[in-house]
N, C-alpha and C positions, 0 to 999 in steps of 0.2 A: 696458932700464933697470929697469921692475918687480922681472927676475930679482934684479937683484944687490941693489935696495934688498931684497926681501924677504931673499936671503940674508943682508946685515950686521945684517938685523933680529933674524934669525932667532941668529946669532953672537954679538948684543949683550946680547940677554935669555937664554942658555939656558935658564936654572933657573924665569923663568916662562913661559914655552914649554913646558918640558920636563912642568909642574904642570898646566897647560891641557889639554895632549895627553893626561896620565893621566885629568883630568875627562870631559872629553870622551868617551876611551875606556870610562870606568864608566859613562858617559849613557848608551853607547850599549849595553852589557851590560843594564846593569838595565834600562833599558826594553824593550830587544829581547826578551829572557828575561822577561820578566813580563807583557808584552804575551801573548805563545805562550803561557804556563802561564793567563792569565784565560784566552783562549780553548780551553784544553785544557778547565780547569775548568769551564766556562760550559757545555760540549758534551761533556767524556767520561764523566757519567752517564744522558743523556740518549743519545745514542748505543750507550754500554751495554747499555742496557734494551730500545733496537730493535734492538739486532744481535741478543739473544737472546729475541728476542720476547715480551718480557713482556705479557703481557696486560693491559686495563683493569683486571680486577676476577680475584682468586684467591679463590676458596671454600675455605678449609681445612676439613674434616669428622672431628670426633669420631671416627667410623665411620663403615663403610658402610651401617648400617643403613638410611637411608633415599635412598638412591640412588634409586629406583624413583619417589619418590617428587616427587624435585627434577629429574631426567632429564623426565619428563610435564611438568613446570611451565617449564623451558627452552624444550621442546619449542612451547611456548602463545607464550613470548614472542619466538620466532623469528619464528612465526606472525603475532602483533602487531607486529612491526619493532621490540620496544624491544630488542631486542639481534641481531647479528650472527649468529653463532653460539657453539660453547660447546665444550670436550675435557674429558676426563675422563682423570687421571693415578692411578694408586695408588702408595702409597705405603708403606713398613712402619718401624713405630717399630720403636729398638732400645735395650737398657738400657746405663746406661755402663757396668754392674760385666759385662757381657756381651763390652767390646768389649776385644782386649787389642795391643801393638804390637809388634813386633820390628824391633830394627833393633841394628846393629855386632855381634847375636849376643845382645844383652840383651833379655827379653823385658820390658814395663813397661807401668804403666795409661795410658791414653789422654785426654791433658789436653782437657779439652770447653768450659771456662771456662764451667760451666753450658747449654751450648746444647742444645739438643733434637737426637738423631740420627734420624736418617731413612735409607732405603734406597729405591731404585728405580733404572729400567731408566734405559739413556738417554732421554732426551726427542727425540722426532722432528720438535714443531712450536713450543708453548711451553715458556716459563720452559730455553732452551734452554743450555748450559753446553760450554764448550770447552778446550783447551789450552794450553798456556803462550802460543805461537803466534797463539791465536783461531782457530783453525780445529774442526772436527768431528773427531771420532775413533771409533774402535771398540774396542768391550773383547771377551776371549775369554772362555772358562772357567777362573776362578781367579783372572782379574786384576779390581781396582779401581780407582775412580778418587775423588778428594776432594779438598778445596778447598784451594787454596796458604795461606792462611790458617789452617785446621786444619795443613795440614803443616810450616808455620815454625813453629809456637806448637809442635811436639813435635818440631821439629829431626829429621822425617823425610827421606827421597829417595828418587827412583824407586829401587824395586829391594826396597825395605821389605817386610816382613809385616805384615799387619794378619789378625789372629785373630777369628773370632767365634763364638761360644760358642751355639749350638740347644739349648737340652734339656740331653742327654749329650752332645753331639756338637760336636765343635771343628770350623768350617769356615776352612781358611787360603787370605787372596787374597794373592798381591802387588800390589802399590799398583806403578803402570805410567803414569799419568797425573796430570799436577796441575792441576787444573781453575780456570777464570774463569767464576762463577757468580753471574749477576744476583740471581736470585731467595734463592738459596740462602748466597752465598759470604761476605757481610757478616758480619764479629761482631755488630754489631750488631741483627742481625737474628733472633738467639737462636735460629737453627735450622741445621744444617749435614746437606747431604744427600752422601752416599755410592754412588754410579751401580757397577752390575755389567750383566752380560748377562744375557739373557729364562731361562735356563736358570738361574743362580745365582738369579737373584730368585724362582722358580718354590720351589726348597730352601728359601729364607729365609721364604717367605711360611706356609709348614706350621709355622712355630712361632713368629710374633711374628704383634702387632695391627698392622692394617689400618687406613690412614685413607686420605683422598681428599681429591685436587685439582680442581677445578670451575676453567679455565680458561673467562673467560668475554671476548667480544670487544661493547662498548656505545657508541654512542657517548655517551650519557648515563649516566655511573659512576654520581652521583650518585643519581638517579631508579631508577635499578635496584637498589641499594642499599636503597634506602628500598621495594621491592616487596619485597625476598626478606627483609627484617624481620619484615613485615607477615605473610608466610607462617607463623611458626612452628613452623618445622624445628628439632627440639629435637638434630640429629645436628653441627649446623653449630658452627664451633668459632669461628671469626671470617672476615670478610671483609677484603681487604685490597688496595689499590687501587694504582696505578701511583704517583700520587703517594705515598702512605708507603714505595714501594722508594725512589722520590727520595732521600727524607729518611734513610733509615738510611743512607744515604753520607753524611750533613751531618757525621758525626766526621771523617768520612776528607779531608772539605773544608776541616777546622779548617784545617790546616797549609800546605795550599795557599794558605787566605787571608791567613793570616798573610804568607807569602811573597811574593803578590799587594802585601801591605800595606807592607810593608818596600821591595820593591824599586820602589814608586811614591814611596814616601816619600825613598829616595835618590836618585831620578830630580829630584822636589823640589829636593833640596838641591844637586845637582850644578847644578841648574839658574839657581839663586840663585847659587854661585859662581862661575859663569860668566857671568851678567849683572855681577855686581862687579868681576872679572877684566877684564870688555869698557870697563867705562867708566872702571875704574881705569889701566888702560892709554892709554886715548885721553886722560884730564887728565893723565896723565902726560908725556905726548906731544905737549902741546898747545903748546909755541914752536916745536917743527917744522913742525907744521901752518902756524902762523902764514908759517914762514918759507917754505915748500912756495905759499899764498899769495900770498906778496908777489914771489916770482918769477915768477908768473904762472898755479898749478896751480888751477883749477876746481873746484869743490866736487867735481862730480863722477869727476874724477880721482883725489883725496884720497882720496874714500870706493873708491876702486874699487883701492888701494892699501892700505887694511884689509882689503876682500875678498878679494883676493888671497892676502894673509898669513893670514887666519883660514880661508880654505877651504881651503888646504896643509894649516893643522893638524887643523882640523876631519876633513881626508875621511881621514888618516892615522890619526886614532883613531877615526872610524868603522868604517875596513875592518878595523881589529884589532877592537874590540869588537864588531863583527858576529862576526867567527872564534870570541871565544871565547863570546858566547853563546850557541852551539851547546852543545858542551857543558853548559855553565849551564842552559838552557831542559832537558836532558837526564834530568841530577841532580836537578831541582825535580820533575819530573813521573815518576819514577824510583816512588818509592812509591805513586803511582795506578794506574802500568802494571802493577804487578805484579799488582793482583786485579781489573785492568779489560781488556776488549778494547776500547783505543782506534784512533783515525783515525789515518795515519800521519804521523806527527811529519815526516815532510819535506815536508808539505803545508804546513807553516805558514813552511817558507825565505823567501818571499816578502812574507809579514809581517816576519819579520827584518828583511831589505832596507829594506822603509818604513817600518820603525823606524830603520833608521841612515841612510834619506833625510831622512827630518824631522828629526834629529839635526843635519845640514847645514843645510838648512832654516830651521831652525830658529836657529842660531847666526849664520848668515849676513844675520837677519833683526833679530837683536839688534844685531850691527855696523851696518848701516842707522840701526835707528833712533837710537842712542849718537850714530851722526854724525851725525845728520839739521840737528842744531842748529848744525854749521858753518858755514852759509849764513847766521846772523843774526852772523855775529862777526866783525870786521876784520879783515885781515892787521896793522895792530899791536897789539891788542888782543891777539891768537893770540902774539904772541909776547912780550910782555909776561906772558904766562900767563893773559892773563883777570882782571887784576887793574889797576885804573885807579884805587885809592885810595878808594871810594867805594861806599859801602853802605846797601841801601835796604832793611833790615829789621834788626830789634832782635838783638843777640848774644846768644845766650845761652850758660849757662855758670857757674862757680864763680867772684866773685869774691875777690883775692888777699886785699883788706885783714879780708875778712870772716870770712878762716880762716886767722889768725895760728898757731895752735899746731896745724894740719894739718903732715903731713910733705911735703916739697917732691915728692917722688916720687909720692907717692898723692894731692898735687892736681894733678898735669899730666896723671895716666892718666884721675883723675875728670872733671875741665875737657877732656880730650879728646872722652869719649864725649858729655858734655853738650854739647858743641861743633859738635859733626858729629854730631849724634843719626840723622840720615837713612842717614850712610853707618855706623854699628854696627848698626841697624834689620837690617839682612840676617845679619848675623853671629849677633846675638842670635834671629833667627826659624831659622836653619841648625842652632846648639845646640840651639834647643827641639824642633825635629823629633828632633834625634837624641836627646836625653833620651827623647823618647815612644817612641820605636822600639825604646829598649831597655826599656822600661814595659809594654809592649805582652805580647810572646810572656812575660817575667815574672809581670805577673799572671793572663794565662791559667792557665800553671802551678800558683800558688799556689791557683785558683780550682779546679781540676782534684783538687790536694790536698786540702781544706778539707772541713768537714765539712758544709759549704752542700753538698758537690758527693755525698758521702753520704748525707745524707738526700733528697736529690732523686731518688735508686733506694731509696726507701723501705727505707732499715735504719737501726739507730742506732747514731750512731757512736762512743756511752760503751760500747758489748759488747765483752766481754774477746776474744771472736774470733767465728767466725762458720763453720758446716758444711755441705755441701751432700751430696747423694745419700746419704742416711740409708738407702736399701732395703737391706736383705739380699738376698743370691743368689735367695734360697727366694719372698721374696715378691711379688720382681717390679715395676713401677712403681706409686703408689699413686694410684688410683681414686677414691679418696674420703678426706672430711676425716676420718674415723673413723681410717681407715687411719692419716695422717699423725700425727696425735693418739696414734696408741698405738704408733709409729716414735718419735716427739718423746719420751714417755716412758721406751721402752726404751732410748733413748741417756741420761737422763737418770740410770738404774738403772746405769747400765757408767760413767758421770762419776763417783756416788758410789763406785760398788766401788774405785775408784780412789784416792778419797780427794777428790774435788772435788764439794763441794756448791753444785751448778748450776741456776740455773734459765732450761729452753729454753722456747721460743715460737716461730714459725714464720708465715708467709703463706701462707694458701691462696690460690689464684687461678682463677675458674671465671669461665664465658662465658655469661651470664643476660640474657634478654629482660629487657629494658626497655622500656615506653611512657609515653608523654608525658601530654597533657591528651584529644591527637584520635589515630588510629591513625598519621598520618604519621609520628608521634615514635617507633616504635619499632624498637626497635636491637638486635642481639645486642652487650653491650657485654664486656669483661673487666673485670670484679671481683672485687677483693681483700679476704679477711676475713683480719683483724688477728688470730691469737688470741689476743691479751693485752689484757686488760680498761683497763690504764695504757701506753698507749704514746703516750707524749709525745712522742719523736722523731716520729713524723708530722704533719705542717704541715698548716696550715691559712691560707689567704690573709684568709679571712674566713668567719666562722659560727663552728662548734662541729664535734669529732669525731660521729659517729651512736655514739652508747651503746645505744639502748632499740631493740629489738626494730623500732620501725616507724620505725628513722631510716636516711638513706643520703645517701653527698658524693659529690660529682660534680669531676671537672677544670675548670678555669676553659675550656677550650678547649671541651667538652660543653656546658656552660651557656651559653656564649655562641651556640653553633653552635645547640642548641634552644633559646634565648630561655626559659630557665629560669631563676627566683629562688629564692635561701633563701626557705623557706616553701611552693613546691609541692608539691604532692605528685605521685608517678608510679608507675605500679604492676609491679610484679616478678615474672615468671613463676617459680614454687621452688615444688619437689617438686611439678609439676604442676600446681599452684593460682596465680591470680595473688591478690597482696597488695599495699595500697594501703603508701605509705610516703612519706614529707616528707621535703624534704630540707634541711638540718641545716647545710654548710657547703660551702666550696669547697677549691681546693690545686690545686700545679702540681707536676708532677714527670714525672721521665722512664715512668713507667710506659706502655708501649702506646704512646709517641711522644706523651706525655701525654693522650689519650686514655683512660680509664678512670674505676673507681667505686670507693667503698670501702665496704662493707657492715659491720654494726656484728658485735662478736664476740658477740652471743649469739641471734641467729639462728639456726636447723637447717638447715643444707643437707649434713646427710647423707647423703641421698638424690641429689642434684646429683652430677654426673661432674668431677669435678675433673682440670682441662688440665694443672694443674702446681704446685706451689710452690714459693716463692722461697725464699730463703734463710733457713734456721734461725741466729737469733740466740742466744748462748750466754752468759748472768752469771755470772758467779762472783770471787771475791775472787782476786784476784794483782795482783805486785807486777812482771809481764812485760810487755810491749808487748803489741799484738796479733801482731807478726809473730814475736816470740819465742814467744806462746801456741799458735800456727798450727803452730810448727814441733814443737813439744813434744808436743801434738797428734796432730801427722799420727802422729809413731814412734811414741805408743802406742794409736792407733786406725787404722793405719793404713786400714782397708777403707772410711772414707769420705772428705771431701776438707775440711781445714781450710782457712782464709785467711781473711787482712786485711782491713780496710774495702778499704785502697786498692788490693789486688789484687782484691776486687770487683770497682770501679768500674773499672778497668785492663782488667776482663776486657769488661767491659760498650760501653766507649769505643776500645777498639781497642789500647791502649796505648801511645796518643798523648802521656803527660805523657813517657815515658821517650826520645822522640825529642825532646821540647821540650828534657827535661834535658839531652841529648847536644849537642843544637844552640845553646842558650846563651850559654855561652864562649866556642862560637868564633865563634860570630854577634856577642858583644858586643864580641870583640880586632877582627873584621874592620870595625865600625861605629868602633871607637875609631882604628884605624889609618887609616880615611877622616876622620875628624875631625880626626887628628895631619894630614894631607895636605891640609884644608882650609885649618887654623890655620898650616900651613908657606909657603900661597901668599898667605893674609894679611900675612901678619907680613914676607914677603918685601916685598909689594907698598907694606905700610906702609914699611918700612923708604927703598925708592926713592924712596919720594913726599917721606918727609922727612928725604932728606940734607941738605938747608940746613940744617933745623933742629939735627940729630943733631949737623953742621960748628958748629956756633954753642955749644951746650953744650960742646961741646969745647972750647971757645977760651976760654971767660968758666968755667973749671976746675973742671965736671961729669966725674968719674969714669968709664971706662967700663962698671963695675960698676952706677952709679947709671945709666948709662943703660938700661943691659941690666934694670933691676929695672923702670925707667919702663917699659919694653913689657910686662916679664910682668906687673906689675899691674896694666897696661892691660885686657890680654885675661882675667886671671884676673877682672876688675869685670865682664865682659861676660858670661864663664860662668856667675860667681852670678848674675848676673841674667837669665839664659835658665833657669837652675836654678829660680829662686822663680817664674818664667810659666811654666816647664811643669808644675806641680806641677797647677795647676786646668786647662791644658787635660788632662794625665793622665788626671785624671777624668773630663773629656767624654769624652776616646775610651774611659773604661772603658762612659761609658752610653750612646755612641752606635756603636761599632763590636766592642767584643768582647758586650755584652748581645744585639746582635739575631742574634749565631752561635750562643750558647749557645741562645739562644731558638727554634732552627731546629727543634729535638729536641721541642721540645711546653712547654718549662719557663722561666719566669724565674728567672734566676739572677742572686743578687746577687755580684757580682766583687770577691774578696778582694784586698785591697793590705797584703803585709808595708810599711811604710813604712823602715823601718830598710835594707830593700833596693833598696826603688824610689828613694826618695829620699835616702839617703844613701852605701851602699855604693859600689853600681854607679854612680852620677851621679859620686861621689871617684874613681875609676875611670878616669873619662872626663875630670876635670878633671885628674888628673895625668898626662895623655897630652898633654893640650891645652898645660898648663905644658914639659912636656918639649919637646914638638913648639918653642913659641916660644921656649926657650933655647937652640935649635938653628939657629933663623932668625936668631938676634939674634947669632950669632957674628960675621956680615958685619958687624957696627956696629964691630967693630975696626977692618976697612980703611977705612971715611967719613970721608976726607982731609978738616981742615979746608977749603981751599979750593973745597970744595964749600957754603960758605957765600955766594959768588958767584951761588950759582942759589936762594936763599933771597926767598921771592917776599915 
């Protein structure tokens, strides 16, 4: 008997059956698929880092100068137990204008997006680096190996040349390997290393500089940290600890959270409509019950007779939506596996599984409780509809007399929602989620674009364009701020020959002891001299830039972490001597993972070794964008490297806006086309509920046109008004879920909203889907036979 009642059930309704079953199956997608990617997320950087052994604490070194020196003082603290033990890796810088590529036959310069190049052997124990695979490998004589990331950004493949230029002497490797590298592989991490064999690196090492890696193993990072400050090794270029590898993948996490974020959010919604589906179906169904009742069937029969029926549908789109998030979980985690060695994805089947068991579960628990209230309600009462003439709370709602000159249509849709406020409550919380969802990866984007998101890597973003690798062949990487200073100028001499009177400026960036009030406070920190006496583009949170000689600003992350105020002072090892200095103001920005200093531009640190400088900012009058200035640029200088603010920051963040851009669209039609499939099982569901009524307009000679307008203005009142509430929560999720991601990198950012797109474009978008979707449902109001005004409760 079950069988057959479920089958004429199943017959009677197909179209919301047929709605259910797609819900259902999306429940079980996005959740299953999102569930797997947090826990990929949660674990494939962490995992990363110990498959390739990253160590606690990396010592970068200037030089080897003092090796000997810090080798005895490990040696001490092996001794004391405050650490482990310790390796020692070399390493050899190389210049970009040094390094050249070949590949289809064309030979071309080697896109670096500013990162530091480095060369060494394989790695035997830390900071280890592997194959497409994850597995170890070997190089011979001639072959290379480099980061999948370097080699998508130059659209190489194995089999490539990569040239490098000794002295006089051209050495050619083939590139033979593409490496997943913890330490090294991050863009973000502004270093990219290069692996050959003991013999190749033996040749490379007679004609480039030497630095060092101090692999150090503590289990007190922190405490150790604060000993090897204290030393004053003027060789050491920064220390860098397991947690900030963490964090240079916090770009690469962007996108996954977002994904994370979306497909929790559609799980949401799915979830909502299928609580509505559950109880709009059971009042719908409620004189069967009655009559199921009154012949004798038990509550618990009743309910075990929805059970039935919902766990057919339920476990039918469970076992599809299990199948296809596979796939799904696939494609989401697709961009991590490529520069990560993760666990293996069919470790997490199982998870799938109790994703699409609670999915059951879960629905089958919703049915339960919807029925639960059978047991208080008579067998006539059930069939009467639940309606015995009599009401024990106030109506609310529009009355008719009080809005004579309202149009009869737009006050039955109005008086509808005011009427049943409880049951559009779901509808209008199902819009607002999806208005924020498409809010959401948008104003990342624009936040990503914006010139918040520019001056937060300290450039400005009114410079007509911006240059990097100013060396010439002849003089090699520049050492000192003298150097860079009279590089800035001789480009400035080839601007004017030209005919463009420019004026450059530039960031030195050097690695200066710093101590506090007591010796604990002191740090090797990175700091950056401005050299433009006016640079306003650089923020400040509170205080003042450092102008004079004995002023210095510190990161909000620095100050707080030593319990330092505007107004102390701390003193500064340069050229040898220390120098007493106050500090002046604070600032947040990506520099160093926000970690850093900014030292005033008329300080002498000529004599200081300078790690590197960022990017040379360029003035001058035109009437080009920056990416037309770039490009104008490059063809007539070609020997150095023009770009954009936002190919900067692109280079910097991974070039993550240009997968947001791509994903978008079709992320917004796939959110609008789940919204049209909502609004199609509504409108269906409304439409069942009230055929009396629809029979009744009909008769007393309501138009079918007018009725078909009464629904869609029903639901269009419902969209503006999920429209006008999501507008402020919008905002919360800008300051409560995309602020503390941005914030992951060292910096507050405040999150741009074009409004014209958030709230009007793409919301129009989504409400002419939703329109369409209900003049599509509302076709069936043709066939609603008057005499369906017989079931008019």
């Amino acid at each position: 008997m079950n069988f057959r009642i479920l089958q004429r059930d199943m017959m009677k309704r197909k179209g919301v059956n047929m709605i259910l079953f797609l819900f259902i199956t999306l429940a079980t997608v996005f959740l299953a698929s999102s569930v797997n990617n947090i826990l990929v997320v949660n674990s494939a950087v962490e995992y990363f880092i110990d498959y390739a052994n990253v160590p606690d604490i990396n010592i970068v070194m200037k030089s080897e100068t003092d090796t000997e020196k810090i080798n005895a003082w490990l040696d001490q603290q092996i001794q004391k137990g405050a650490i482990e033990r310790y390796h020692y890796q070399a390493l050899r810088t190389l210049s970009e204008k040094a390094v050249r590529i070949s590949a289809n036959g064309k030979e071309k310069k080697l896109d670096t997006k500013g990162d530091s190049l480095y060369v060494g052997t394989i790695p035997d124990e830390f900071n280890q680096a592997f194959d497409e695979s994850g597995k170890r490998f070997t190089l011979k004589s001639g072959e290379i190996a480099m980061s999948g990331s370097m080699m998508e950004r130059n659209h190489l493949k194995l089999g490539d040349t990569f040239l490098l230029k000794l002295g006089d002497e051209t050495k050619t490797f083939q590139i033979t390997v593409k490496t997943k590298d913890a330490a090294f592989g991050n863009e973000m991490a502004g270093m990219s290393r290069f692996l050959v064999n003991d013999r190749d690196f033996r040749d490379i090492s007679k004609n480039t500089l030497g630095i060092g890696l101090y692999d150090v193993v503590s289990k007190d990072a922190f405490a150790f940290t604060q000993k090897l400050d204290n030393q004053g090794f003027t060789s050491i270029a920064n220390t860098v600890t397991r947690d900030m590898y963490r964090k240079i993948y916090s770009f690469d996490m962007i996108m996954a959270g977002l994904l994370i974020l979306i497909g929790v959010c559609l799980i949401l919604i799915a979830l909502l409509v299928l609580r509505f589906t559950l109880v709009f179906t059971i009042e719908e169904q409620y004189q069967e019950i009655g009559i199921l009742k009154a012949i004798g069937l038990r509550d618990n029969a009743i309910r075990k007779l929805y059970l039935v029926k919902y766990f057919a549908i339920v476990m039918a789109g469970a076992v599809l939506g299990l199948g296809i998030s596979v796939p799904v979980s696939t494609m989401m985690i697709a961009g991590i596996n490529s520069n990560m060695v993760m666990e293996n994805s069919s470790a997490h089947l199982g998870v799938s599984i109790l994703c699409a068991v609670f999915v059951v579960v879960l629905v089958l628990a919703f049915c339960y409780f919807c029925t639960r209230r059978l047991s208080r309600v008579s067998a006539i009462t059930a069939i009467r509809g639940g309606d015995i003439g009599e009401r024990y709370h106030k109506r609310y709602g529009l009355l008719l007399h009080k809005r004579k000159y309202m149009p009869v249509i737009l006050y039955l849709g109005s008086n509808d929602i005011l009427s049943h406020l409880k049951r559009y409550t779901v509808l209008i919380i199902t819009f607002c989620i999806s208005f924020i969802l498409i809010t959401i990866p948008l104003n990342t984007l624009n936040t990503m674009r914006s010139d918040e998101m520019v001056k937060k890597f300290l450039l400005d973003p009114n410079s007509s364009v911006y240059v990097r690798q100013i060396e010439l062949e002849s003089e090699g990487k520049y050492m000192d701020v003298n150097a860079l200073n009279a590089g800035i100028d001789r480009l400035q001499k080839e601007l004017k020959a030209e005919g463009y009177d420019a004026k450059l400026h530039g960031e030195a960036i050097f690695f200066l002891q710093i101590k506090g009030l007591d010796a604990s406070q002191t740090m090797n920190l990175m700091s950056v001299q401005i050299l433009d006496q006016n640079a306003s583009y650089a923020q400040y949170s509170s205080g003042s830039a450092p102008k004079l000689e004995n002023e210095i600003a510190f990161s909000e992350y620095i100050m707080k972490h030593k319990g330092w105020e505007i107004g102390d002072y701390v003193t500064v090892l340069i050229n040898g001597k220390e120098r007493t200095m106050i500090i002046t103001g604070t600032y947040s920005d990506y520099m160093q993972l926000g970690k850093s200093a900014r030292v005033n531009p008329n300080i002498d640190l000529s004599q200081e070794i300078m790690f590197d400088y960022w990017t040379i900012m360029v003035n001058m009058k035109t009437d080009m964008t920056q990416e037309e200035t770039a490009v104008k640029m490059q063809k007539l200088f070609p020997d150095y490297e023009w770009m954009s603010a936002q190919q900067l920051v692109d280079s910097n963040i991974g070039g993550i806006q240009d997968i947001l851009d791509e994903l978008l669209l079709p992320m917004t039609a796939m959110l609008c086309l789940v919204i049209m499939l909502i609004t199609l099982l509504m409108e269906k569901l409304f439409i069942t509920r009230e055929k009396g009524e629809i029979a009744m307009m009909k008769s007393i000679g309501f138009r079918y046109s007018a009725i078909r307008s009464w629904q869609i203005i029903r639901m269009s009142l419902v969209v503006l008004t999920s429209m006008f509430i999501s507008i402020p929560l919008s905002l919360l999720s800008n300051q409560f879920l995309l602020k503390p991601i941005f914030a992951i990198m060292g910096a507050e950012v405040q999150i741009q909203v074009d409004a014209v797109q958030a709230y009007l474009l793409y919301p129009a978008g989504l409400l002419i889907g939703i329109i369409l979707a209900t003049i599509l449902a509302t076709r069936s109001i043709k066939y609603v036979d008057i005499r369906e005004m017989n079931n008019l409760e």
